[in-house]
C-alpha beads as a LAMMPS data file, in Angstrom:
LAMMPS data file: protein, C-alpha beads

220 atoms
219 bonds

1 atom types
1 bond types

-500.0 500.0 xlo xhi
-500.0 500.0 ylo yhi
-500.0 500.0 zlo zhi

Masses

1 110.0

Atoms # bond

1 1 1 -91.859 -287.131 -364.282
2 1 1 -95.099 -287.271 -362.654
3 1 1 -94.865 -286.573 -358.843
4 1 1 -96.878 -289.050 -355.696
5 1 1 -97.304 -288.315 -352.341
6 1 1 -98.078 -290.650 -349.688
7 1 1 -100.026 -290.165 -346.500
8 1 1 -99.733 -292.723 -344.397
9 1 1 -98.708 -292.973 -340.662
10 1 1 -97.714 -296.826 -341.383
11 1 1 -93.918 -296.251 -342.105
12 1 1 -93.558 -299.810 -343.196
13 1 1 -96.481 -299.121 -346.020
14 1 1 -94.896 -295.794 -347.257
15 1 1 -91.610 -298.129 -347.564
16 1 1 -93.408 -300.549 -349.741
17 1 1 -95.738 -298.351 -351.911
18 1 1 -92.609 -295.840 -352.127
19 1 1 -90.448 -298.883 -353.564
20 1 1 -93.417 -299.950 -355.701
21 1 1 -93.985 -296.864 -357.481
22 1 1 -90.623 -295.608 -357.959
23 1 1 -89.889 -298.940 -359.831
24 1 1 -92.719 -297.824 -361.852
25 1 1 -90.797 -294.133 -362.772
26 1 1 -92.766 -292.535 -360.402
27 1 1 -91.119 -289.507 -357.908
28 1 1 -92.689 -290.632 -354.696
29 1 1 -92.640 -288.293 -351.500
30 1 1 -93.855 -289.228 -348.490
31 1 1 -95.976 -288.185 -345.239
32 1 1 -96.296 -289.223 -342.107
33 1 1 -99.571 -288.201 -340.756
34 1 1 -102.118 -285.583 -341.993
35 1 1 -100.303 -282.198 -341.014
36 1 1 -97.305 -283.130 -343.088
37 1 1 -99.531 -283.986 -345.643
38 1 1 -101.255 -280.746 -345.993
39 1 1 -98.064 -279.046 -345.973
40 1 1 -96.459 -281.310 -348.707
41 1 1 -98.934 -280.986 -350.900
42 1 1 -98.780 -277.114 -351.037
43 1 1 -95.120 -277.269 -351.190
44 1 1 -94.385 -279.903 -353.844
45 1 1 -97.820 -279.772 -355.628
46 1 1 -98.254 -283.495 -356.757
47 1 1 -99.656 -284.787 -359.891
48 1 1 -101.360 -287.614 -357.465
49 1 1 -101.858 -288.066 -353.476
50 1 1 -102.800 -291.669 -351.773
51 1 1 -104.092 -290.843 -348.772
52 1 1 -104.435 -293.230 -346.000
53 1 1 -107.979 -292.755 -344.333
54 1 1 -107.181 -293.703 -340.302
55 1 1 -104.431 -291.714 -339.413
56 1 1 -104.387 -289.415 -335.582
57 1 1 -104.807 -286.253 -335.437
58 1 1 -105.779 -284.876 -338.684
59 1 1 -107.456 -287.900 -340.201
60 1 1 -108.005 -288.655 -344.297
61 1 1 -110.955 -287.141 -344.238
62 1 1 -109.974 -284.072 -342.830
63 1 1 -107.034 -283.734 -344.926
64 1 1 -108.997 -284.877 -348.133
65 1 1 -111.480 -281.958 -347.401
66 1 1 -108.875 -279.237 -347.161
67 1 1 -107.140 -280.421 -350.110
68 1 1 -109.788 -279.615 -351.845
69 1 1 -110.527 -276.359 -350.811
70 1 1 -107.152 -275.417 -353.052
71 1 1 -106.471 -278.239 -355.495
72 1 1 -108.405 -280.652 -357.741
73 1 1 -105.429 -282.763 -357.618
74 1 1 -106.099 -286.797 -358.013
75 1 1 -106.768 -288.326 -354.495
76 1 1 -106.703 -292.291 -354.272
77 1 1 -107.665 -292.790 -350.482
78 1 1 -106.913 -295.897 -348.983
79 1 1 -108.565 -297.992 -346.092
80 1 1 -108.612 -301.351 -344.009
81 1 1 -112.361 -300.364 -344.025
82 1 1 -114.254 -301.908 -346.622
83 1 1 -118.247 -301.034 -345.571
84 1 1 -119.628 -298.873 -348.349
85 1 1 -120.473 -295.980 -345.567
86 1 1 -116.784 -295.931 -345.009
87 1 1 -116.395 -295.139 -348.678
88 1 1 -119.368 -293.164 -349.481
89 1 1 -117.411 -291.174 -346.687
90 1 1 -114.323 -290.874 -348.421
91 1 1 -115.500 -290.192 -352.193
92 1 1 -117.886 -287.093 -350.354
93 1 1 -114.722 -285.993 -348.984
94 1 1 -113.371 -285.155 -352.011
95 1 1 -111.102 -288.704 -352.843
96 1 1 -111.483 -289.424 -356.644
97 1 1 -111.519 -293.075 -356.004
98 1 1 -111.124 -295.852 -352.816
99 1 1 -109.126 -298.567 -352.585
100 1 1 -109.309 -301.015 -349.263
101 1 1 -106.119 -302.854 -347.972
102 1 1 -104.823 -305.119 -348.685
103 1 1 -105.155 -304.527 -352.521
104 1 1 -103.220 -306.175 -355.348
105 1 1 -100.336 -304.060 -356.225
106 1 1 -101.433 -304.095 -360.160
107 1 1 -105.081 -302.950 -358.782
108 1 1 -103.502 -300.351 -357.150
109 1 1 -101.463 -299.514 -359.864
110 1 1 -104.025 -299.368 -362.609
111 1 1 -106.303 -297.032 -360.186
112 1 1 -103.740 -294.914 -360.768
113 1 1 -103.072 -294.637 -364.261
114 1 1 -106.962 -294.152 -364.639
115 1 1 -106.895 -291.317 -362.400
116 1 1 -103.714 -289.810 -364.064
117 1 1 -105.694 -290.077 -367.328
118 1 1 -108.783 -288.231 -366.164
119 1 1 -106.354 -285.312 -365.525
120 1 1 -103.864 -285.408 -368.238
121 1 1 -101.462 -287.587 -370.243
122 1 1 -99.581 -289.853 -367.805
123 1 1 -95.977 -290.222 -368.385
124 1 1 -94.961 -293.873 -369.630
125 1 1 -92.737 -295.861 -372.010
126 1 1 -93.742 -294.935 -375.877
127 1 1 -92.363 -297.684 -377.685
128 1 1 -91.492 -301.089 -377.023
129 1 1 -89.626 -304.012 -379.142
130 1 1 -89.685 -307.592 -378.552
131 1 1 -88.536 -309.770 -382.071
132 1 1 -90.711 -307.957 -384.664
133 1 1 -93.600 -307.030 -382.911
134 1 1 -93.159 -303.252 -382.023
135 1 1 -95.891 -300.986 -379.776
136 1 1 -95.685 -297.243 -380.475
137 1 1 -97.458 -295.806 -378.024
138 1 1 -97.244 -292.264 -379.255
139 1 1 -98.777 -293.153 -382.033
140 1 1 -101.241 -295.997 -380.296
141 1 1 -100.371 -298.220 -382.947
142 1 1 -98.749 -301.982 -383.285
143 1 1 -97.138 -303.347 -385.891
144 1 1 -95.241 -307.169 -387.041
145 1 1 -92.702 -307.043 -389.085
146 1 1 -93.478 -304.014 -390.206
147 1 1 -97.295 -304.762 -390.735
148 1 1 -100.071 -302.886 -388.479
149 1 1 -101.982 -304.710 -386.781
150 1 1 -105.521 -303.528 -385.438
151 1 1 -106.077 -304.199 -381.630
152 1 1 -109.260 -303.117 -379.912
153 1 1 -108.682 -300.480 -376.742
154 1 1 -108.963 -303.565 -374.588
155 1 1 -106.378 -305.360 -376.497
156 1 1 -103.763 -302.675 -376.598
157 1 1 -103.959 -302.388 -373.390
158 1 1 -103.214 -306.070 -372.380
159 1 1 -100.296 -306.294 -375.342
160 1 1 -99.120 -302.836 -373.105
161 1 1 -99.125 -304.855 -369.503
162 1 1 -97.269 -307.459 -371.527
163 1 1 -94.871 -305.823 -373.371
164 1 1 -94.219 -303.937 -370.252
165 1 1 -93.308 -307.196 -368.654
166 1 1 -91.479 -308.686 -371.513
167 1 1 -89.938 -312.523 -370.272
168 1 1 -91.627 -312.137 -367.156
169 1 1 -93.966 -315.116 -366.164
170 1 1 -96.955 -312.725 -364.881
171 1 1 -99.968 -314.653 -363.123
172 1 1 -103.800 -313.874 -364.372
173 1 1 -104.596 -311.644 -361.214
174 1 1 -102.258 -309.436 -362.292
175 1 1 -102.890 -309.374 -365.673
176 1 1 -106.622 -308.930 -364.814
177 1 1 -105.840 -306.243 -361.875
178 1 1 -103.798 -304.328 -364.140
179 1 1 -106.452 -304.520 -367.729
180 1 1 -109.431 -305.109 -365.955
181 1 1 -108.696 -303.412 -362.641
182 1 1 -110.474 -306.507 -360.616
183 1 1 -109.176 -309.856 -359.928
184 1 1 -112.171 -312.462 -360.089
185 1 1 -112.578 -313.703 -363.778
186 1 1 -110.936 -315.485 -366.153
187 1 1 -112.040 -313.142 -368.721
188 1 1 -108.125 -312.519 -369.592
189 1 1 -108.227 -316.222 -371.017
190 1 1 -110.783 -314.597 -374.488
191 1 1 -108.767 -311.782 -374.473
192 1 1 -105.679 -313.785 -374.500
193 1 1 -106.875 -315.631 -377.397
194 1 1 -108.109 -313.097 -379.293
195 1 1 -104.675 -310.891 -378.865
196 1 1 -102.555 -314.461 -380.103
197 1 1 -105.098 -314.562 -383.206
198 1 1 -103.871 -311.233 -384.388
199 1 1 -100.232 -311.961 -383.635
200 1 1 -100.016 -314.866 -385.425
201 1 1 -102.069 -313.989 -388.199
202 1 1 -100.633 -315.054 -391.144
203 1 1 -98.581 -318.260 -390.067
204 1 1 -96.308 -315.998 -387.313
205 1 1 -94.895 -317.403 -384.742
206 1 1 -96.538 -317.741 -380.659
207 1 1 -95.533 -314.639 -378.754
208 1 1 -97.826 -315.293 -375.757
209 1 1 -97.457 -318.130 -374.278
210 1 1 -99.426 -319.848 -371.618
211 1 1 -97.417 -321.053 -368.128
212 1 1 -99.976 -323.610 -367.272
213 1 1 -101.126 -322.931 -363.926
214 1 1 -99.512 -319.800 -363.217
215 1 1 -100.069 -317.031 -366.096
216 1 1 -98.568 -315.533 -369.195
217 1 1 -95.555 -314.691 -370.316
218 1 1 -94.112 -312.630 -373.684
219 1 1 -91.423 -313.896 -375.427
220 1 1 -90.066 -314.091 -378.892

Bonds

1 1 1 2
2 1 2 3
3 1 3 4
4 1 4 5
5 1 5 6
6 1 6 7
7 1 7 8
8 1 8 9
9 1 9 10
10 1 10 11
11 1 11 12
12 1 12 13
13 1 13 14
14 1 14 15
15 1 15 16
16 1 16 17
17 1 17 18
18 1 18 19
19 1 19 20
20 1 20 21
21 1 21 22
22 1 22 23
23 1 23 24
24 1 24 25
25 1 25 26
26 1 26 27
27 1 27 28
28 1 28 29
29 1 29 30
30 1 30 31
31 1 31 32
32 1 32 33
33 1 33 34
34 1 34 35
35 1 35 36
36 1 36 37
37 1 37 38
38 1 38 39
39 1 39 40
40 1 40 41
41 1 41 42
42 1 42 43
43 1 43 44
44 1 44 45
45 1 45 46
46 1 46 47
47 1 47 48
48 1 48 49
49 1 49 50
50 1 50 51
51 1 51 52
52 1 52 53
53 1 53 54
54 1 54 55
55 1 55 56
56 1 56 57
57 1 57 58
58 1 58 59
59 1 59 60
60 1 60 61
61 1 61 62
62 1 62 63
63 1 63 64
64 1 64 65
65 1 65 66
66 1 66 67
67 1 67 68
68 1 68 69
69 1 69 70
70 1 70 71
71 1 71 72
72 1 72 73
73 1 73 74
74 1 74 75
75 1 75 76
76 1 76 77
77 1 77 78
78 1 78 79
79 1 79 80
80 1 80 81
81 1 81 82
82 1 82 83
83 1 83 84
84 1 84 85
85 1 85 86
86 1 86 87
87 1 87 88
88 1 88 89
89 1 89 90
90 1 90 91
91 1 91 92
92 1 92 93
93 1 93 94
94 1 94 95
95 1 95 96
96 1 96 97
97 1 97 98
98 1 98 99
99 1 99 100
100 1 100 101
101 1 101 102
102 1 102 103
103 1 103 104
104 1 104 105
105 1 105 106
106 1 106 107
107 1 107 108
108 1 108 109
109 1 109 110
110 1 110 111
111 1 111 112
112 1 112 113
113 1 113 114
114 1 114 115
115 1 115 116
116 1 116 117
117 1 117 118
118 1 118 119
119 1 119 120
120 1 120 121
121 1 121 122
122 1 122 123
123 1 123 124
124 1 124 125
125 1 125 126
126 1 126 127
127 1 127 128
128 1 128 129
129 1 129 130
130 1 130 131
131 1 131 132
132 1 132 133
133 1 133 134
134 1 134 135
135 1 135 136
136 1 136 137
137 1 137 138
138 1 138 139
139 1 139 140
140 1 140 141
141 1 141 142
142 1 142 143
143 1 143 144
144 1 144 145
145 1 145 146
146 1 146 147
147 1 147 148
148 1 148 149
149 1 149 150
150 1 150 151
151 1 151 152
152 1 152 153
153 1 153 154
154 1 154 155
155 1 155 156
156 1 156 157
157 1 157 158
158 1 158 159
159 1 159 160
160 1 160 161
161 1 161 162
162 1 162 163
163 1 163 164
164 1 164 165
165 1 165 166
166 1 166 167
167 1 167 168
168 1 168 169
169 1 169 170
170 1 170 171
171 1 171 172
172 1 172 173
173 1 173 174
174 1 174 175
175 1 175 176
176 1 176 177
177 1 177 178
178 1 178 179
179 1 179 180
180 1 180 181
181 1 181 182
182 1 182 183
183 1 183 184
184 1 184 185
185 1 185 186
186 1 186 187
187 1 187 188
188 1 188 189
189 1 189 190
190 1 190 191
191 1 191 192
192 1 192 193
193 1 193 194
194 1 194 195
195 1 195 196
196 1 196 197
197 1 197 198
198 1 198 199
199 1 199 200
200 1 200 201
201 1 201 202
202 1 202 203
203 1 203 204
204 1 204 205
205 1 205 206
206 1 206 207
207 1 207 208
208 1 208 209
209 1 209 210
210 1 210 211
211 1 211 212
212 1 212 213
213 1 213 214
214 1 214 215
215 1 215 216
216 1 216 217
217 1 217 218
218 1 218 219
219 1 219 220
């Protein structure tokens, strides 16, 4: 199961990201200020570290520097600070990405995955049913009653936020956060319709279906 540890002074954030991720599957440990940190990563050698940049004492950057001195290990740093010296700071450092609060917990979530990716296969659900439309993720393939159907990467990986929410009414920053990794656009609306188009090829029946006003949601 892959392994997260927080940094963070903010007891009330480790609380919420802690809750967050292990919902996700994730083993979270936790920090709580930059000494600790150092020590817990030696100690339980994480698959990922999100690293709060203003902390006393031994600050992000500090701890982001020494971090690297023995590990290439994934660092998502986070910030209130959002002027690009502050993050020009932290990516120098060493962090392999920066994310300023507040963020969008699907943002913050598909940082992430990308990040678990660049260093190796993330651990996730392989195959999902809902009706007759079945994902098989080991395999990176989808199929309809038994027929495959061919998705672009983009594609598979909205079906793959969907599935993953099956009969939950999920709102288009999230979807876009969590595909698209910004929240902005309403470029999830083609997408949308060109996922439904394959679907229902052939006379099928509406899987995704539109909550007007609020989002999507996946249902037989």
């Amino acid at each position: 199961m892959t392994k997260v540890l927080i940094v963070d002074d903010d007891a009330n954030i480790r609380t919420s990201l802690r809750r967050m991720l292990a919902y996700e599957g994730y083993t979270v440990r936790e920090a709580a200020d930059g000494r600790e940190g150092l020590a817990r990563s030696l100690e339980e050698l994480p698959d990922l570290v999100i690293l709060d940049l203003m902390m006393p004492g031994v600050d992000g950057l500090e701890v982001c520097r020494r971090m690297r001195e023995v590990d290439d290990v994934p660092i998502l740093m986070l910030s209130a600070r959002d002027a690009t010296p502050d993050q020009v700071l932290g990516l120098d450092a060493g962090a392999d990405d920066y994310l300023v609060k507040p963020f969008v917990k699907e943002q913050l979530l598909a940082r992430i995955r990308a990040l678990l990716r660049r260093r190796g296969p993330e651990e996730r659900p392989r195959i999902f049913r809902v009706g007759d439309l079945v994902l098989d993720d080991r395999a990176h393939q989808v199929t309809r009653a038994g027929e495959l159907i061919e998705l672009t990467a983009r594609e598979y990986e909205l079906l793959f936020f969907l599935l993953r929410h099956a009969g939950e009414v999920v709102g288009h920053a999230r979807v876009l956060a969590a595909v698209w990794g910004y929240g902005t656009s309403r470029v999830d609306e083609v997408y949308i319709g060109y996922l439904r188009a394959k679907l229902e090829a052939g006379g099928r029946s509406r899987m995704v279906h539109t909550v007007r006003g609020v989002g999507y949601v996946l249902r037989p």
